[in-house]
C-alpha positions, 0 to 999 in steps of 0.5 A, a space after each residue: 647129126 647121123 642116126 647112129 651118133 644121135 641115138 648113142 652120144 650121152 647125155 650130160 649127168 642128170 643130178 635128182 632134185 630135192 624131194 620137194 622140188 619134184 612135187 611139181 603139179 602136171 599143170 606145171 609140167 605141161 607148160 615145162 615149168 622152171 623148176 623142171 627145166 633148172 634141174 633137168 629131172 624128167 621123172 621118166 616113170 611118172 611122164 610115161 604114164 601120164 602121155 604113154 600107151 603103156 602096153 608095149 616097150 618098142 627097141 630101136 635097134 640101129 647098125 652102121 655097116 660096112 659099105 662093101 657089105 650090106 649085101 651080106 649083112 641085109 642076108 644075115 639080118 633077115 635070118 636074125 629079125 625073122 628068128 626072132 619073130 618066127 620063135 613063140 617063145 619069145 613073145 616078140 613083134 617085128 615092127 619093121 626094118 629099114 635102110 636108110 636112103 638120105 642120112 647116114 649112109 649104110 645104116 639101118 634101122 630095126 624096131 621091135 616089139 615087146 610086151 612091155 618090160 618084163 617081155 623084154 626082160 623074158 626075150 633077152 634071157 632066151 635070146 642070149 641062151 639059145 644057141 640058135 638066136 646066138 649063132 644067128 646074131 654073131 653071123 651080122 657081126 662082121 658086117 657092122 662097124 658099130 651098134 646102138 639100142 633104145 627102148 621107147 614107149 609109144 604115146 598113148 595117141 598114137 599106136 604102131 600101126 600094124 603090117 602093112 604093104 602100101 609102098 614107098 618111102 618112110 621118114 623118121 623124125 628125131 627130136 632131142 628135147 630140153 629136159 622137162 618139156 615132154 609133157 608140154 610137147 606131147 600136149 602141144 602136139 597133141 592139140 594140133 596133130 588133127 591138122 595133120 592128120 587130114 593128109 596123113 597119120 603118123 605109122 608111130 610116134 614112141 618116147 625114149 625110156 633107156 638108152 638116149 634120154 630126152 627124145 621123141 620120134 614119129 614115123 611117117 609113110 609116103 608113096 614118094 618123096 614129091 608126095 611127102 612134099 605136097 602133102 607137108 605144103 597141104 598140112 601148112 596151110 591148115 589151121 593149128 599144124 603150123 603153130 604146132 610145129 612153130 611151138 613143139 620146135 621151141 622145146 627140142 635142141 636138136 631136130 633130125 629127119 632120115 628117109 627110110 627104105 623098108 628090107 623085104 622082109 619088113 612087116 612094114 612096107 
């Protein structure tokens, strides 16, 4: 599936189980319980606080743009991200942006980062009030076929990593998950993650709150793509990362993973 689609399409109708079906013990929900799965009620607030950071709210912003103009959508949407970030009033971090180089083509993708709701509650008001924030926005606008946004949380193991210049290539990888099974993916994942990490960290690892429901995404950097494929060859010959991923993927419906380019202005690079 394209990135564009899988951060837009909706997800089915969610209907709020019964009060007493929601007092569910954590144990339960680590192990994506029956009554969880049944009834589709994640309980965003409750599952953030338990897994998540909680400090930051990171927008994903993804555009699909004509393919005769990227080259004048790439000099528009360096004016807009570096407004933005360049603007103390708004309290805003750039995370990074990014072209894509396998996946849809022509898409790209930006992160931002937010003091937490209320920040992004703040930037928004200012953004669509002032008229240079307004002007700049409007300017990327004939360059774009559609657009889609997601607010994420980052899972407390793992902060974003900060601006960076180490070259190459990143990959983002998408996982949709049966509803109620986040805790249990988190705590899989978690376990086996040290594994992993003896080759390479994650740049970031976020969960969806608004936007596409159900979603989990982690970042990773590599100088090229012949290193991605040894050191992913080192990882699953470690103890622990193959039963992790053998495991965490029994609990996504659909699993996506798109190599990324960063634009020149991006903090990470």
């Amino acid at each position: 599936m394209s990135l564009s689609a899988l951060l837009s399409r909706r997800a089915a109708p969610i209907v709020a189980a019964p009060a007493s079906k929601r007092l569910i013990s954590v144990q339960s929900l680590l192990h994506g319980s029956p009554e969880a799965k049944k009834d589709g009620d994640l309980d965003i607030i409750q599952h953030s606080r338990i897994v998540g950071r909680g400090k930051y709210l990171h927008g994903f912003e993804t555009h699909l743009v004509k393919p005769d103009k990227t080259e004048e959508y790439k000099k528009a949407v360096e004016r807009h991200y570096l407004g933005i970030k360049n603007d103390p009033r708004l309290q805003v971090k750039l995370t990074g942006n990014w072209e894509t180089l396998v996946g849809e083509q022509d898409t790209f993708v930006h992160i931002l980062e937010y003091e937490n709701h209320s920040g992004f509650d703040n930037a928004t008001k200012l953004l669509r009030s002032t008229p240079e924030h307004i002007e700049a926005y409007q300017a990327i606008m004939p360059f774009i076929t559609s657009r889609t946004s997601q607010l994420n949380q980052e899972f407390g193991l793992f902060p974003t990593a900060p601006p960076r210049a180490q070259g190459g290539i990143f990959e983002l990888r998408t996982y949709t998950l049966l509803p109620g099974t986040l805790l249990e993916w988190e705590s899989t994942w978690r376990r086996g993650i040290e594994a992993r990490r003896k080759f390479t960290s994650p740049v970031g690892a976020w969960f969806s709150q608004l936007g596409r429901l159900h979603q989990v995404h982690h970042m990773w950097q590599y100088p090229s793509l012949e290193a991605r494929k040894e050191l992913r060859e080192q990882a699953w010959q470690t103890d622990g990362w193959a039963e992790t991923v053998s495991k965490t993927s029994q609990l996504a419906k659909s699993m996506d993973s798109f190599i990324l380019l960063p634009l020149p202005f991006s903090p990470l690079k």
